[in-house]
VMD Tcl script that builds the backbone (N, CA, C; Angstrom):
set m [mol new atoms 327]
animate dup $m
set s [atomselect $m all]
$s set {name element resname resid chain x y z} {
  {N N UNK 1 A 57.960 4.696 3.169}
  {CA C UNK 1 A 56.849 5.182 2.364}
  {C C UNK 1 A 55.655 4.264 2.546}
  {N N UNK 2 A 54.637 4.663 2.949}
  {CA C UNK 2 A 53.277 3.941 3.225}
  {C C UNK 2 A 52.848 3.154 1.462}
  {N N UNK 3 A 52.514 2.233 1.869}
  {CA C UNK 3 A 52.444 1.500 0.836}
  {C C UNK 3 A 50.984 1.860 0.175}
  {N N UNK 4 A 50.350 2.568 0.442}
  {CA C UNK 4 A 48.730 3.301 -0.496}
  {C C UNK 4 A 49.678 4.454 -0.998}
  {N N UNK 5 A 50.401 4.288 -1.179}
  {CA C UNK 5 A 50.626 5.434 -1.574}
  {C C UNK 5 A 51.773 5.448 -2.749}
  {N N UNK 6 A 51.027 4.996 -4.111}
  {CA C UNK 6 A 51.880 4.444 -5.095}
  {C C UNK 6 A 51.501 5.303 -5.966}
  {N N UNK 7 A 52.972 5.594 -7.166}
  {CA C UNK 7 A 53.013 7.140 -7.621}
  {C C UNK 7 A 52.570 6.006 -9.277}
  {N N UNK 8 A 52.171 4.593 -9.594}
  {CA C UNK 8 A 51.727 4.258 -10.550}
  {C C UNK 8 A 50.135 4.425 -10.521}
  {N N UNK 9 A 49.811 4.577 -12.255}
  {CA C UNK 9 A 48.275 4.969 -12.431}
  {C C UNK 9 A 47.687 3.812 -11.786}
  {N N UNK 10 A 46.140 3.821 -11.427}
  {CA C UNK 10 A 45.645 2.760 -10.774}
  {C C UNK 10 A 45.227 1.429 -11.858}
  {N N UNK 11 A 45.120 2.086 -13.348}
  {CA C UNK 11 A 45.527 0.564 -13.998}
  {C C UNK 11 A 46.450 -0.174 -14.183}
  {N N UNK 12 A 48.043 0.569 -13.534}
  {CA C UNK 12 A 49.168 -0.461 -13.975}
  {C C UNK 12 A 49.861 -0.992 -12.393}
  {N N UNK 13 A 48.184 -1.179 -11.120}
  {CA C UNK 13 A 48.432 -1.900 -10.196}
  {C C UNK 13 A 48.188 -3.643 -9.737}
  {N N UNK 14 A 48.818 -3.997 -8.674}
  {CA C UNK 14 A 48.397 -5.249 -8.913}
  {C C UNK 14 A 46.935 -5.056 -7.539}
  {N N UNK 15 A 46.314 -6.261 -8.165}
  {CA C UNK 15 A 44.870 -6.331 -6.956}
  {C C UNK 15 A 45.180 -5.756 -5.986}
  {N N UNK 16 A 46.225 -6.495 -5.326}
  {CA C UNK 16 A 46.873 -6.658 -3.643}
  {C C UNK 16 A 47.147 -4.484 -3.895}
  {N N UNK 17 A 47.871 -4.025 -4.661}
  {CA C UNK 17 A 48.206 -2.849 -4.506}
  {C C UNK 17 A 47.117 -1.662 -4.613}
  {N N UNK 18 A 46.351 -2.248 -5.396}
  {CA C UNK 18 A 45.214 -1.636 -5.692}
  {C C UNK 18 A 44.251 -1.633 -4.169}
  {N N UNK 19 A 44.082 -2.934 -3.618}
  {CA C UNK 19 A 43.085 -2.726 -2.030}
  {C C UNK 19 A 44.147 -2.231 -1.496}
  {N N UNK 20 A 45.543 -1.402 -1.184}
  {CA C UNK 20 A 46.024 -0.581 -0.674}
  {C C UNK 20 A 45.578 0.544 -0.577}
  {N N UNK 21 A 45.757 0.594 -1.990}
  {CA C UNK 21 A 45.047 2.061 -2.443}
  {C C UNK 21 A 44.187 2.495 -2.069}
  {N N UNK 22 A 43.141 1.794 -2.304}
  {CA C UNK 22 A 41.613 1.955 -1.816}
  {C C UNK 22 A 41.817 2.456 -0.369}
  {N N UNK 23 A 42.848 1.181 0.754}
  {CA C UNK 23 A 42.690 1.776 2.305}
  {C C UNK 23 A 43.339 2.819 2.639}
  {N N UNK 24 A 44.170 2.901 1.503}
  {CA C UNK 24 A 44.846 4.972 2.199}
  {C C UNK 24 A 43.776 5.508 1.437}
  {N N UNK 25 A 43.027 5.340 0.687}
  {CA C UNK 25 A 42.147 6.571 0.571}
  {C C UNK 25 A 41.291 6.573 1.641}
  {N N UNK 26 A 40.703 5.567 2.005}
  {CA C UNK 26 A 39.596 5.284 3.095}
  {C C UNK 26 A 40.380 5.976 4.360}
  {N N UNK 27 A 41.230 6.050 4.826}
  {CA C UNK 27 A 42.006 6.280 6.065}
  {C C UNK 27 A 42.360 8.140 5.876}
  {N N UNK 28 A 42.440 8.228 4.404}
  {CA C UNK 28 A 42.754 9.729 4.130}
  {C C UNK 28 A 41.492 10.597 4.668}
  {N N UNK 29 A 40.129 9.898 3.668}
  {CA C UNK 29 A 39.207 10.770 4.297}
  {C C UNK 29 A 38.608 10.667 5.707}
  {N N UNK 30 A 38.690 9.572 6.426}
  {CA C UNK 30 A 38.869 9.256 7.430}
  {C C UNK 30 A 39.522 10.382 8.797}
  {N N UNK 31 A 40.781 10.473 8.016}
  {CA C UNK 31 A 41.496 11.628 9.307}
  {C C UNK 31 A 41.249 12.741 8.982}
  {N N UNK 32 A 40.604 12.871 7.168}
  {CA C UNK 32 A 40.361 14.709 6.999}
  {C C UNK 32 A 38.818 14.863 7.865}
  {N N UNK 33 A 38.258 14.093 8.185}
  {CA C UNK 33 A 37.266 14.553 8.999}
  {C C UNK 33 A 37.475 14.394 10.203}
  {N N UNK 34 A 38.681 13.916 10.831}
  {CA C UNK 34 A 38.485 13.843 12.161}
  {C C UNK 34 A 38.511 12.687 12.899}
  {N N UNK 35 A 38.040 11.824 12.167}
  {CA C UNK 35 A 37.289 10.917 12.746}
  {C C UNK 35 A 38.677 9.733 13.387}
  {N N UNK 36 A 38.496 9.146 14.358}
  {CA C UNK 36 A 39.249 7.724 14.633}
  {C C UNK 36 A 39.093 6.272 14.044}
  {N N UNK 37 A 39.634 5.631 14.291}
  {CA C UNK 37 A 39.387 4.307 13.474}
  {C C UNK 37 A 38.183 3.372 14.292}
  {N N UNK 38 A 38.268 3.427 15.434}
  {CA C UNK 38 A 36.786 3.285 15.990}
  {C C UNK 38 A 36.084 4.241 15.873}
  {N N UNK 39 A 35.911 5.261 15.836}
  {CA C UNK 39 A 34.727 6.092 15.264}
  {C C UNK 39 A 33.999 5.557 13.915}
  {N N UNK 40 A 35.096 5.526 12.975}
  {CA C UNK 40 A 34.431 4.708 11.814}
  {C C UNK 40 A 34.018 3.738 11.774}
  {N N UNK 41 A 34.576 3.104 12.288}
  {CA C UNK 41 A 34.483 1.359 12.433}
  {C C UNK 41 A 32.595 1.567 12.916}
  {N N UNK 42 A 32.570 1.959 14.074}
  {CA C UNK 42 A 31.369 1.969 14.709}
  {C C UNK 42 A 30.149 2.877 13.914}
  {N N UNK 43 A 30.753 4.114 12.977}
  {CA C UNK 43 A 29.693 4.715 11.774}
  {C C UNK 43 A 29.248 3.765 10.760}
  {N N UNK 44 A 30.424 2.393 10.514}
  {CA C UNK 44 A 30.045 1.995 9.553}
  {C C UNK 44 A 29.536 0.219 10.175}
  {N N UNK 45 A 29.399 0.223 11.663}
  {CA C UNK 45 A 28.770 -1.043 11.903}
  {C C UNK 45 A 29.326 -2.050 11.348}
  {N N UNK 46 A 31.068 -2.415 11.414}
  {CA C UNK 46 A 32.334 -3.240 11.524}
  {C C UNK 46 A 32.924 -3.167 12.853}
  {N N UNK 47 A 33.819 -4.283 13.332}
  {CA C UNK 47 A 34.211 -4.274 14.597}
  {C C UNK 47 A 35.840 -3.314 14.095}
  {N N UNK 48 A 36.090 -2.818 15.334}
  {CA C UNK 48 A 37.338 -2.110 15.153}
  {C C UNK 48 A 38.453 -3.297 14.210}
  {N N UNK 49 A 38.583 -3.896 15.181}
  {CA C UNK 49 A 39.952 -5.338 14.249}
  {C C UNK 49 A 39.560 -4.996 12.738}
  {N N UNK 50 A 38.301 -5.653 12.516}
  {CA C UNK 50 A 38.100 -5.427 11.596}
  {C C UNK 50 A 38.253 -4.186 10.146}
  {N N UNK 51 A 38.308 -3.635 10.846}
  {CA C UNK 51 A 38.762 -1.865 9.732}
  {C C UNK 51 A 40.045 -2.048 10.321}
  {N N UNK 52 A 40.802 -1.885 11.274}
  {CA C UNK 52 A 42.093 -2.114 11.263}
  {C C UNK 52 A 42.649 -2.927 10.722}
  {N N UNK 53 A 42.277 -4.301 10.123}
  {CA C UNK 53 A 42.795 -5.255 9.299}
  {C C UNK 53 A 42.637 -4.377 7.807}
  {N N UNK 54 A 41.240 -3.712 7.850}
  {CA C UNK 54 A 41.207 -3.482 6.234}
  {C C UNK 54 A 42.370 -2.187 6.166}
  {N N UNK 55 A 42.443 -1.264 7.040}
  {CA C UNK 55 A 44.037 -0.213 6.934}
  {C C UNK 55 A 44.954 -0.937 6.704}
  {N N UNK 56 A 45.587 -1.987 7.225}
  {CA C UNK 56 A 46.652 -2.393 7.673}
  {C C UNK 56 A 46.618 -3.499 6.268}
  {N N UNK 57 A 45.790 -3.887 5.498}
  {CA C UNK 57 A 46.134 -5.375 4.512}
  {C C UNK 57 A 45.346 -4.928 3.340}
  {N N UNK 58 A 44.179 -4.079 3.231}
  {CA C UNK 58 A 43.634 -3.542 2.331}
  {C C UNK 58 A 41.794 -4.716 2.168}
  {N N UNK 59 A 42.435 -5.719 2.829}
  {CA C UNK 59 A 41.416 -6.888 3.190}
  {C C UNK 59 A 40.027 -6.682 3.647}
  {N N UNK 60 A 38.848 -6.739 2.757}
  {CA C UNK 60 A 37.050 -6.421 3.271}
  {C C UNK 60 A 36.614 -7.015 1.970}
  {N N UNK 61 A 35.475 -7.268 2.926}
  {CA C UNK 61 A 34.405 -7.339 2.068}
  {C C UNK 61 A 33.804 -6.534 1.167}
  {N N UNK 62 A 32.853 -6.831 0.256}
  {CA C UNK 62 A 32.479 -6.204 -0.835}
  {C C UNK 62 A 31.033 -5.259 0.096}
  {N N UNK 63 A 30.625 -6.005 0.712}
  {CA C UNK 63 A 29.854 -5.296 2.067}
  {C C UNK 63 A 29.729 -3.876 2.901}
  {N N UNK 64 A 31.312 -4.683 3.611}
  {CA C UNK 64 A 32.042 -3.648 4.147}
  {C C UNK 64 A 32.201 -2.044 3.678}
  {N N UNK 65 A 33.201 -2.171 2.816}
  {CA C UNK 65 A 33.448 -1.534 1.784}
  {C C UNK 65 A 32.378 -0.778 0.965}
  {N N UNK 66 A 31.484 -1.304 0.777}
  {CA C UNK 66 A 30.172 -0.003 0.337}
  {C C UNK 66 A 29.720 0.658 1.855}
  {N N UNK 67 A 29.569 -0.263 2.598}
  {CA C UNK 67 A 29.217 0.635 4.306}
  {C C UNK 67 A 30.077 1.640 3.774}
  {N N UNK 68 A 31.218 1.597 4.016}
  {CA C UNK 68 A 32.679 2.650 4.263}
  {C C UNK 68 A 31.951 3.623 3.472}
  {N N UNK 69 A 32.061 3.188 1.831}
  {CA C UNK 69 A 31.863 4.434 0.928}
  {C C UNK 69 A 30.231 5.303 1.205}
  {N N UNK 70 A 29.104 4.924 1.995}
  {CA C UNK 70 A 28.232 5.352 2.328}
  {C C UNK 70 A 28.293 6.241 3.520}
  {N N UNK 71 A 29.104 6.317 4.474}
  {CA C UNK 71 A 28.976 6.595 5.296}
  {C C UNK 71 A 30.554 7.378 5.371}
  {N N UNK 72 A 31.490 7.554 4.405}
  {CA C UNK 72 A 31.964 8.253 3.960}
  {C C UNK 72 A 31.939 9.544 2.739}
  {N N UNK 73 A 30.714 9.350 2.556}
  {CA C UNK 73 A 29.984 9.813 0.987}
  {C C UNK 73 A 30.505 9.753 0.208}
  {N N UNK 74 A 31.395 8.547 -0.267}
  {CA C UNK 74 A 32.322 8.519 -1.705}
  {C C UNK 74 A 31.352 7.254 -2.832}
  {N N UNK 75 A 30.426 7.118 -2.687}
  {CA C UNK 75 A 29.470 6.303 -3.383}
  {C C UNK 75 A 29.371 6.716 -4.680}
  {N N UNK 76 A 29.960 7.936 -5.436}
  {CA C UNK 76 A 30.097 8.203 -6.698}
  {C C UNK 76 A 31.058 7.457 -6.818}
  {N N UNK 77 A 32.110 7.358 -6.377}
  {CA C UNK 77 A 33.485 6.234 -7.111}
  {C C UNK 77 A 32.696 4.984 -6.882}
  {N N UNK 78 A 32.267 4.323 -5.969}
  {CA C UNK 78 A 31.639 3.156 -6.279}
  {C C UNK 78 A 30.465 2.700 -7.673}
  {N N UNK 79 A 29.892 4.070 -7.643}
  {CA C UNK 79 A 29.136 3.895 -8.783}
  {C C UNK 79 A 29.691 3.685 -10.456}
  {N N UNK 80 A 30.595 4.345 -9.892}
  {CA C UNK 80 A 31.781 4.513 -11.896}
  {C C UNK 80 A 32.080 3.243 -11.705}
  {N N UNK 81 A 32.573 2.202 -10.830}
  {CA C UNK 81 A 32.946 0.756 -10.898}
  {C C UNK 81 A 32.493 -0.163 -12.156}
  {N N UNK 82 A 33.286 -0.410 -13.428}
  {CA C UNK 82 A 32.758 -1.555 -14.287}
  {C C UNK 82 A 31.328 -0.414 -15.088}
  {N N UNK 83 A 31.509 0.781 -15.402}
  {CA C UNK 83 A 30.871 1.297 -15.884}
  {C C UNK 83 A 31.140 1.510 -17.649}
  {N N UNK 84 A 30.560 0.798 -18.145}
  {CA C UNK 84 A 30.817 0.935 -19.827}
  {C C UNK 84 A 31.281 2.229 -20.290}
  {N N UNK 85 A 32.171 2.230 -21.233}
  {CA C UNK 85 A 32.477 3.591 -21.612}
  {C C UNK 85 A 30.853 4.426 -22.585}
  {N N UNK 86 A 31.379 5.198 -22.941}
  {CA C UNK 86 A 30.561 6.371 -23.946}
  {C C UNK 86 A 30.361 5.416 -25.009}
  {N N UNK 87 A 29.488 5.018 -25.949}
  {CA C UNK 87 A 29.519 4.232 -27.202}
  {C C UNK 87 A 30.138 5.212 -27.941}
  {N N UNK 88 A 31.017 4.493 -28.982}
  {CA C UNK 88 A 31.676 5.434 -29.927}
  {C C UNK 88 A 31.280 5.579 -31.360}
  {N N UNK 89 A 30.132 4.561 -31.615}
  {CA C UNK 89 A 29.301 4.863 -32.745}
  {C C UNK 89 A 28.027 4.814 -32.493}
  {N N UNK 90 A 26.991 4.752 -32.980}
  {CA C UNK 90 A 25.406 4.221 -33.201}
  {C C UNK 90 A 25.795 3.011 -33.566}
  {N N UNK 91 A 26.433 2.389 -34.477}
  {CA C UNK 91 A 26.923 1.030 -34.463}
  {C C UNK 91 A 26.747 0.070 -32.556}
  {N N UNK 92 A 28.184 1.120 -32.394}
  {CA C UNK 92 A 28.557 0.275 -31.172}
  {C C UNK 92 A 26.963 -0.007 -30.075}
  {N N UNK 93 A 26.366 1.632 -30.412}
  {CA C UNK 93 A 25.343 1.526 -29.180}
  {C C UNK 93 A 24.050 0.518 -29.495}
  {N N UNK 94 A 23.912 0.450 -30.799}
  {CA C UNK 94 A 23.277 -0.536 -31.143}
  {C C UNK 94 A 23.074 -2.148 -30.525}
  {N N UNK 95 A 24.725 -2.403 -30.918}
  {CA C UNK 95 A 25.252 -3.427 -30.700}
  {C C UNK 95 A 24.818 -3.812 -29.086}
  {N N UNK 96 A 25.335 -2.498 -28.242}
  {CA C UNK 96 A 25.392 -3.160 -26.911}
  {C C UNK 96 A 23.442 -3.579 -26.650}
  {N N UNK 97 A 22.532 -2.458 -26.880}
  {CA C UNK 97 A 21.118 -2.837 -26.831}
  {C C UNK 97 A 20.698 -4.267 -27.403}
  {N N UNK 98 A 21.108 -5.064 -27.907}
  {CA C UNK 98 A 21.231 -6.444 -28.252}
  {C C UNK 98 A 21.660 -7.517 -27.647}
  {N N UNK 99 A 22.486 -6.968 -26.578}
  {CA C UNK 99 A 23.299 -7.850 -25.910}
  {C C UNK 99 A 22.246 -8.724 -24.642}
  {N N UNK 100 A 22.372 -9.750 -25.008}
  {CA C UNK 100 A 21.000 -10.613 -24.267}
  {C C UNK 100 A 20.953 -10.517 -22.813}
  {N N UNK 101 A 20.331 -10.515 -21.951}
  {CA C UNK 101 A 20.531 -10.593 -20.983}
  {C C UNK 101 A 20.316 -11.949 -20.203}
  {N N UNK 102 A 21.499 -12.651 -19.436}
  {CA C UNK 102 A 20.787 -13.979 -18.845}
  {C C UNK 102 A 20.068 -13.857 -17.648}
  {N N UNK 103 A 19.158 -14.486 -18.079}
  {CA C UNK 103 A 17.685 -14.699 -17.101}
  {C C UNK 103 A 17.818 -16.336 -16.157}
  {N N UNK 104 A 17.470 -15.868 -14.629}
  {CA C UNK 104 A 17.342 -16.187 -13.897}
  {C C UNK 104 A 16.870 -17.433 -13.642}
  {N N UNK 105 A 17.560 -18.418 -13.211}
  {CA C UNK 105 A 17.159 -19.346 -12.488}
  {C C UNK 105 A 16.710 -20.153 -13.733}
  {N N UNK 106 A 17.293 -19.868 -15.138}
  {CA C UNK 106 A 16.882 -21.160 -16.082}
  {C C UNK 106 A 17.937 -21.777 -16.111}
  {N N UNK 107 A 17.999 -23.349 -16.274}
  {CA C UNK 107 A 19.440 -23.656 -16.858}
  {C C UNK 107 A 19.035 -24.565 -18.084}
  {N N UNK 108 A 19.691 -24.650 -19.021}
  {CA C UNK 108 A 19.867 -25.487 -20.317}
  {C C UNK 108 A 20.297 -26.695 -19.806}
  {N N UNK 109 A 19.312 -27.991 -20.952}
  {CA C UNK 109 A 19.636 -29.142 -20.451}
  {C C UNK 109 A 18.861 -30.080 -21.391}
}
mol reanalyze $m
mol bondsrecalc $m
mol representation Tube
mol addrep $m
């Protein structure tokens, strides 16, 4: 059994299982279009080894990996990434509009 290919939800994976995941999906849409692993490699301006390491170990960059999803058009799942839920009160939404933002290049001292 190919190891992207785990029948647990994707929150009860570990990291390592989780960048599996990610490379059988990448490899899924990958062959539903056709495409070869140098074909991609070269759409997404990575050396072949390179995407073959990321199939084979789940292993890329944070770089990489948006190339892929751009040039795969899956940039909506990248976008939901670390996306706050719905506020569940005016309370909560309040709350978050308060939340300070740290500013650049000061440091305390």
């Amino acid at each position: 059994m190919d190891e992207s290919t785990n029948m647990l939800p994707l929150g009860l994976l570990t990291p390592r299982e989780l960048a599996l995941e990610v490379a059988g999906r990448v490899k899924r849409l990958r062959l539903e279009r056709g495409w070869t692993q140098p074909e991609l490699a070269r759409r997404s301006g990575m050396t072949l080894a390179s995407y073959r390491r990321f199939e084979r170990t789940g292993r890329i960059s944070m770089e990489r990996l948006m190339q892929l999803a751009v040039v795969l058009n899956a940039v909506d799942g990248v976008q939901a990434l670390f996306r706050l839920p719905k506020a569940r009160s005016l309370e909560e939404l309040e709350r978050r509009e308060r939340l300070p933002s740290r500013a650049r290049g000061r440091r305390g001292g």
